[in-house]
Every structure is written in C-alpha cells, then in structure tokens.
ZASE-600312 format. One line per field, with one value per residue (C-alpha): residue in one letter; x, y, z. Coordinates in steps of 0.02 Angstrom, whole numbers, plus 50000, padded with zeros to 5 digits. Each point is the difference from the previous one (the first is absolute). Layout:
N
code = A, ...
u = X, ...
v = Y, ...
w = Z, ...
//
This chain:
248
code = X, X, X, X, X, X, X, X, X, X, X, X, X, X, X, X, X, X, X, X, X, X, X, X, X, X, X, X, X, X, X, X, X, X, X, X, X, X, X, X, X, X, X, X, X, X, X, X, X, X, X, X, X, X, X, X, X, X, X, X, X, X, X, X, X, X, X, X, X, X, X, X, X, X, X, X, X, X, X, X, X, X, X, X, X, X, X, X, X, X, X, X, X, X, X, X, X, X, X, X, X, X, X, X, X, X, X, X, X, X, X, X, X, X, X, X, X, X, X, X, X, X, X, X, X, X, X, X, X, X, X, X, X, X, X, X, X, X, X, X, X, X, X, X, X, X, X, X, X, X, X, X, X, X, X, X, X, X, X, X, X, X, X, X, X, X, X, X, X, X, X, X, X, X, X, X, X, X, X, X, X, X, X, X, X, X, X, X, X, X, X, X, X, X, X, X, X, X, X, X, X, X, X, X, X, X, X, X, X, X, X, X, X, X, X, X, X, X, X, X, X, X, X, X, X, X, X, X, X, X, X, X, X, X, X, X, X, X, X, X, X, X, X, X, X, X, X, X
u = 45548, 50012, 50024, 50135, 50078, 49996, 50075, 50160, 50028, 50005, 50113, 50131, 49988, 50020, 50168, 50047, 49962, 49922, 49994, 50097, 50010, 49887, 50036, 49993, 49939, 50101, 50152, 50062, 49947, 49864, 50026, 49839, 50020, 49854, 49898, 50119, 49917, 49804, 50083, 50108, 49866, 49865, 50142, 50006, 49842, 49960, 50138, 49961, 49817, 50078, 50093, 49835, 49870, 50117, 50024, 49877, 50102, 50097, 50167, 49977, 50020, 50175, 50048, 49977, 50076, 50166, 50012, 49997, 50120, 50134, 49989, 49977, 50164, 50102, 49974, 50008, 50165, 50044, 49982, 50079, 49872, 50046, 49856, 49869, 50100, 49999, 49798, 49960, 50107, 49907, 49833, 50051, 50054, 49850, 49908, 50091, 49998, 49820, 49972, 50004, 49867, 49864, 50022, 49884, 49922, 50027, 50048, 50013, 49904, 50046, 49830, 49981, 50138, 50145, 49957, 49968, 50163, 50093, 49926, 50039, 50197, 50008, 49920, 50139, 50129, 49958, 50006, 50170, 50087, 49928, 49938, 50138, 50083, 49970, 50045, 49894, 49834, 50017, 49784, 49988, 50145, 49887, 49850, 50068, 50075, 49819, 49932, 49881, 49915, 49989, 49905, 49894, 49933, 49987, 49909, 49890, 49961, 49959, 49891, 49891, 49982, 49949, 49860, 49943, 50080, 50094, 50200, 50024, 49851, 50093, 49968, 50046, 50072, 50199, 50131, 50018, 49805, 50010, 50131, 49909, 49858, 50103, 50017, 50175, 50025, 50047, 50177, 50008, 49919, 50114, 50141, 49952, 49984, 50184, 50066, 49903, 50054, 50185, 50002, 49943, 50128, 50133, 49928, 50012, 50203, 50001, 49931, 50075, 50188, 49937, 49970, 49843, 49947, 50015, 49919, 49845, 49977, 50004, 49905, 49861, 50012, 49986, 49845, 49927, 50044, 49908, 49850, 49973, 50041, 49844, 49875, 50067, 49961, 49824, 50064, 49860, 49877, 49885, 50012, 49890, 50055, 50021, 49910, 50094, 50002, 50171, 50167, 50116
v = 49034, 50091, 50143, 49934, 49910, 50147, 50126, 49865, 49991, 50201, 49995, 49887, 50123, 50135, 49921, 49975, 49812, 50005, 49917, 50076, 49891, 49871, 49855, 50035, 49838, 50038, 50040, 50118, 50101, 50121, 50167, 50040, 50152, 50072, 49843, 49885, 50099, 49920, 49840, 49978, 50059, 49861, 49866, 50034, 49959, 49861, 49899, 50065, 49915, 49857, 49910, 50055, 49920, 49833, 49967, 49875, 49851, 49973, 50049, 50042, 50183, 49996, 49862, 50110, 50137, 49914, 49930, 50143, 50094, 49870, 50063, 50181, 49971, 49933, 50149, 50128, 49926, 50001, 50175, 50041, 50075, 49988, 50074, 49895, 49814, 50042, 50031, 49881, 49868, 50056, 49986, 49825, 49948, 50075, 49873, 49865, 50052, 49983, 49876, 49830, 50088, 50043, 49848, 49865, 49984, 50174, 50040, 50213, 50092, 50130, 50066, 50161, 50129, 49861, 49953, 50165, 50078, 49837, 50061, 50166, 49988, 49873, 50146, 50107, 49881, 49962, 50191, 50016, 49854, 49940, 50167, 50108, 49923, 50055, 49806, 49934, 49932, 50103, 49982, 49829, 49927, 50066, 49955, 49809, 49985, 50062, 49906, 49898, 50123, 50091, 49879, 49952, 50173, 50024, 49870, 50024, 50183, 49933, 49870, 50114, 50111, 49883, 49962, 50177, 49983, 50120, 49978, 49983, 49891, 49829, 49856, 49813, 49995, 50054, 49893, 49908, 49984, 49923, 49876, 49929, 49977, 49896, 49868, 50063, 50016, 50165, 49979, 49927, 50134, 50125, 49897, 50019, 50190, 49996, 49900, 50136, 50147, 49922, 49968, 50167, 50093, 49884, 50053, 50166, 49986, 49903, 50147, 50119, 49933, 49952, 50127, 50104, 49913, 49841, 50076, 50049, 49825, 49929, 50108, 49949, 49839, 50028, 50086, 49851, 49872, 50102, 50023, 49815, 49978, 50104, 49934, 49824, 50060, 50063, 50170, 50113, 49913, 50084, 49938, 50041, 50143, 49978, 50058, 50109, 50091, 50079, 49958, 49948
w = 47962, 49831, 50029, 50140, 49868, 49872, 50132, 50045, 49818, 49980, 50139, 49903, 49822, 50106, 50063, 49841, 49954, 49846, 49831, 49882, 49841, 49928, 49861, 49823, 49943, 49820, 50101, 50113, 50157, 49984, 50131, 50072, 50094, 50099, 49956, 50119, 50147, 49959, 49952, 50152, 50094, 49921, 50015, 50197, 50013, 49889, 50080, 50180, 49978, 49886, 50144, 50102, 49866, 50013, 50161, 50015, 50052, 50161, 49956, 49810, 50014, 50104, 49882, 49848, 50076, 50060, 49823, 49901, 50129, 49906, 49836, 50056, 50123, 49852, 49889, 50118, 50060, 49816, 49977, 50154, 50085, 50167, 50109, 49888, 50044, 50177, 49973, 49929, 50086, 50168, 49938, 49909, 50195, 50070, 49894, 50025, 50184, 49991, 49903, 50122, 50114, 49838, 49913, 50005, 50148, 50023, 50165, 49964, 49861, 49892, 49970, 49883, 50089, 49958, 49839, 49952, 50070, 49883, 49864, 50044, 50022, 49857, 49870, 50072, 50004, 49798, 49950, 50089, 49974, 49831, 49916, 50038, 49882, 49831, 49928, 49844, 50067, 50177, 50044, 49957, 50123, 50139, 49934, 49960, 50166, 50087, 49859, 50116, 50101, 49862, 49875, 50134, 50047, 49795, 50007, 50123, 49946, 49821, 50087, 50118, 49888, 49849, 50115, 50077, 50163, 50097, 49986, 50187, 50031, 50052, 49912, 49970, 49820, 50067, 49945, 50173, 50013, 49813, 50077, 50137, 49905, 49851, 50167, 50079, 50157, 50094, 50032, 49812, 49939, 50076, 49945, 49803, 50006, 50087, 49846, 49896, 50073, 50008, 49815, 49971, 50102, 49894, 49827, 50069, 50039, 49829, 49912, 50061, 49947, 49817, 49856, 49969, 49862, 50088, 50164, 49909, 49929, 50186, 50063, 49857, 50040, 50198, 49953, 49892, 50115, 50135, 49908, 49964, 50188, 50042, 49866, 50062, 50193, 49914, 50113, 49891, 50048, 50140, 50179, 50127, 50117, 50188, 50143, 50056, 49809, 50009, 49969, 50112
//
C-alpha cells in the first residue's frame, strides 16, 4: 500500500502540485523551494492513510470528507480557481452521494480503496486550492480544515509508538473507539466527530480572513483545546491491538 501510496503522490509533484510556501509563525510566507517536493510528497500520504486510519465508523469517513470539501470549496471559489471548485464540488457530491447507503446500518462499505482515494483527492485538493495561495498562514488552513483525521492519526502514531508498537498495527485507542467506550452510541459517536470536524473547517475559513498575528493565536488555541480533548479521551493510553494487526 505504501509504496502505492508513495508512487500516486510522485505522480501529483510531477504534475506540478506541490507546496510552495509555508507559515512564518512571526509573519509572513516562507518560500521553500526544492523542499515543497518531500513535503508535498509526505503530506499525500499522511492524509491518504489519515481518512484510511479513521474510518472506523459507518459513515464517519464520507462524513469528514463531505465536510471539509465546504471550507476547501469556499476558498478555492474565492481565489477563483476554477478547475479546483469543480473538484472538489464533485467529490463533496460523491460523498454525499454515498453517504445514505454507509451510514449507520451500513448498507455499502468503503473499505480501504475509498477512504484512501478521499484522502487522496482531499491532500490534492488542499495544495491547490488552499496552498496555492501564498496568504498569511497558507499550511495551517489545510491542516485545520483536515484537522480531525489529522490529530487522530498524530495521535495514534504518538500512542503506538509510546508503547513499542508498529504504526500500522490497528488498535482500539482512535478517537471513535475512545467514544464508544465513554458510553455513546455509534451513530452518536459519529455525530460528535461531525460537529468536530465542522467547527474545524469554520476556524479554518475564520483564519484565513483574519490577520497573521491573530491567525497564529487561533491556531494556538485550536491546538490546546485539542490536546486537553485527547488527555480527557485518555487517547495515549495503550489499547490492545486487533486480530487482524493492521490498519484498516
């Protein structure tokens, strides 16, 4: 699957989709020339196996999808980028479109190849729409609006590997898992990580319109809050892995 992954996200530098500036947290844009190729290329992958590592939950990975197609939509329409709204208005109906049939009781599954190919189009989506764009905090409106998947797979690489496991060895300590096992109930569950994900992708439209200064401060704060979110959710803790050892 790697090396699958690692070839599809060659395959998008090569085209030209790339990171190109990252946030100065002082101020400013920093231009990171030959380095955007490594960090595009580790981006792709991260968030192709994010959406993969979090869809645990009938419906939860479609959910997340279609919800941070809105933010992505809005500033890609913004900066009038014409082939990138028609993108990712498609893949926000192809969720939706799916949606009714995977959510709970799931009636069709995703299973790795769809999740994967979300998180695929949504890393491409980000560097075109969002990172194009040299504006003042242009890798953290991605990152806040993927925020989810993102701080769960942080998490649960911190977590496995706290306690000598192997990244991709599948566990119960995910942010759905931790959910269920605070007493909700599937649907419920899947229901809170919607609001989360939905607040998220509005800080990140938030942000981006406000100063850098200001934008920096947020994002600090997003970070906090998350962090006592997880030590609340006990999300460090070790879980015991499944049978079948691997993710997904």
């Amino acid at each position: 699957k790697f090396l699958g992954q690692l070839a599809a996200a060659v395959i998008l530098v090569a085209f030209g989709t790339r990171i190109d500036f990252v946030t100065n947290p002082l101020g400013g844009m920093i231009y990171v020339g030959w380095w955007g190729i490594p960090l595009t290329i580790l981006w792709i992958v991260a968030l192709t196996n994010s959406l993969n590592f979090i869809d645990g939950l009938d419906g939860l990975a479609a959910g997340i999808a279609a919800i941070a197609c809105i933010p992505l939509l809005v500033i890609a329409q913004q900066r009038d980028a014409t082939a990138v709204v028609l993108l990712t208005a498609c893949l926000l109906g192809a969720s939706l479109g799916f949606l009714p049939f995977n959510f709970n009781p799931a009636r069709v599954f995703m299973g790795d190849t769809g999740a994967m190919f979300l998180g695929y189009m949504l890393a491409a989506i980000a560097v075109e729409g969002a990172l194009k764009g040299a504006t003042a905090i242009a890798l953290s409106i991605p990152l806040l609006t993927l925020g989810l998947p993102v701080f769960d797979t942080a998490c649960a690489v911190i977590r496995r590997g706290r306690h000598g496991r192997p990244i991709y060895q599948a566990d119960a300590g995910h942010v759905h898992h931790r959910l269920l096992q605070l007493g909700l109930s599937h649907r419920q569950a899947v229901l809170v990580l919607y609001g989360v994900s939905g607040l998220l992708g509005a800080g990140a439209l938030v942000l981006w319109r406000v100063p850098a200064g200001a934008a920096t401060v947020g994002l600090i704060v997003v970070g906090g809050l998350l962090a006592l979110w997880a030590r609340r959710l006990r999300i460090f803790d070790d879980q015991p892995a499944f049978p079948e050892g691997m993710e997904g």
